[in-house]
C-alpha positions as CSV (number, residue, x, y, z in Angstrom):
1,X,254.3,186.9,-16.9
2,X,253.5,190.5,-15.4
3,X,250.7,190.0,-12.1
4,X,247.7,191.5,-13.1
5,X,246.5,194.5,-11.0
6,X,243.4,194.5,-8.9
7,X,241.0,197.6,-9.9
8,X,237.8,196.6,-8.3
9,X,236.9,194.5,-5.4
10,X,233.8,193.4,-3.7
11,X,233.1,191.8,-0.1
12,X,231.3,188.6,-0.4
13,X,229.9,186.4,2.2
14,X,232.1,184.4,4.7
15,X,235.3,186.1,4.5
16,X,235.8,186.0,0.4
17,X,236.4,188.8,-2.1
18,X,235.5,189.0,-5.7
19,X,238.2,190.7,-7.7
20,X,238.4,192.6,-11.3
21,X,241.7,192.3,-12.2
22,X,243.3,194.6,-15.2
23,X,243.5,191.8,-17.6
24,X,239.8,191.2,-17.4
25,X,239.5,188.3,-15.4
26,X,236.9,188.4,-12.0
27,X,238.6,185.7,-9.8
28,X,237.1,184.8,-6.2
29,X,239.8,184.9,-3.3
30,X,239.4,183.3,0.3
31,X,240.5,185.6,2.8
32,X,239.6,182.7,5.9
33,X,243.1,181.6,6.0
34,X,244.6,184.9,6.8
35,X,242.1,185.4,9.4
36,X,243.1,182.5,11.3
37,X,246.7,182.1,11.1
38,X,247.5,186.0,10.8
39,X,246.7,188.1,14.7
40,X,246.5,191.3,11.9
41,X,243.9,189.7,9.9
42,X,241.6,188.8,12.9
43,X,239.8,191.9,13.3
44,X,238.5,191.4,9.4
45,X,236.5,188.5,11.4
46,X,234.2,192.5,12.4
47,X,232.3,192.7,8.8
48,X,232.3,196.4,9.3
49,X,235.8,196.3,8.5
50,X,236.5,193.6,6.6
51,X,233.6,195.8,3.9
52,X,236.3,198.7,3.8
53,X,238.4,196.5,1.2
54,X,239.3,198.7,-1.9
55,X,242.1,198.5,-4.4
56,X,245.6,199.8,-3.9
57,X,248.4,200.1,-5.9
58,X,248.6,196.3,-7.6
59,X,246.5,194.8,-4.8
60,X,244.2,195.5,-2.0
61,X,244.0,197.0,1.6
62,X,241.8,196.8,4.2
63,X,241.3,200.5,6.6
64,X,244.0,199.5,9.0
65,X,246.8,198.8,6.5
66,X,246.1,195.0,6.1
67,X,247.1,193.6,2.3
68,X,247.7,190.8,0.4
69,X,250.7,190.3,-2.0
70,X,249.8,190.9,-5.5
71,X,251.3,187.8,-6.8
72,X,249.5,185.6,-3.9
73,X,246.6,187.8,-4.1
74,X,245.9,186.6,-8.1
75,X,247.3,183.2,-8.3
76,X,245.6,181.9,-4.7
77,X,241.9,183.4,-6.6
78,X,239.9,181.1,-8.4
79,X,238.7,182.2,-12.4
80,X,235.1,183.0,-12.0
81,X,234.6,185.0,-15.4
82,X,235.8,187.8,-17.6
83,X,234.9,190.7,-17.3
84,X,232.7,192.7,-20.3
85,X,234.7,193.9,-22.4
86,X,233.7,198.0,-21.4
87,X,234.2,197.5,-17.7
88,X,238.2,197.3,-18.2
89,X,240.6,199.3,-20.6
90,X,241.6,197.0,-23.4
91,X,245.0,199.2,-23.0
92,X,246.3,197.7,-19.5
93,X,245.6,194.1,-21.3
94,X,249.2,192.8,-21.3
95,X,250.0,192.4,-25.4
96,X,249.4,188.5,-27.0
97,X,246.5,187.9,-24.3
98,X,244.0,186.6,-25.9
99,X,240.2,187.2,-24.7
């Protein structure tokens, strides 16, 4: 199975993310654990930075280079919901998923 890609991403409240992923999906992803095992990760703990999250390449990135693997990144997220269907293209849905 190909790792979806993360194409939008929004801070949430105590160190979490929510992510649109390419396949539709909107998954939640804890970020708390990084913070405190990972010296890199522990300047997210300053909210002005941990807010510059975007998307990059299959995951995301933080302003000073911080990431998460892609495959840890999706399959560490918890399913919230699926996206409508007009806020991702149907044509980067891997073929047989079903929605």
């Amino acid at each position: 199975m190909q790792i979806p890609r993360a194409v939008k991403v929004i801070p949430l409240p105590d160190y979490c993310l929510q992510i649109t992923f390419n396949n539709g999906e909107i998954r939640t992803f804890d970020v708390n654990p990084y913070i405190k095992q990972y010296k890199r990760f522990q300047e997210l703990m300053i909210p002005a930075l941990f807010d510059t999250v975007r998307p990059a390449g299959l995951s995301i990135e933080w302003l000073h280079g911080q990431d998460i693997c892609p495959e840890e990144l999706y399959r560490k997220s918890i399913l919230v919901s699926m996206a409508e269907p007009a806020s991702y293209n149907l044509a980067e849905i891997p073929a047989g998923y079903n929605l």
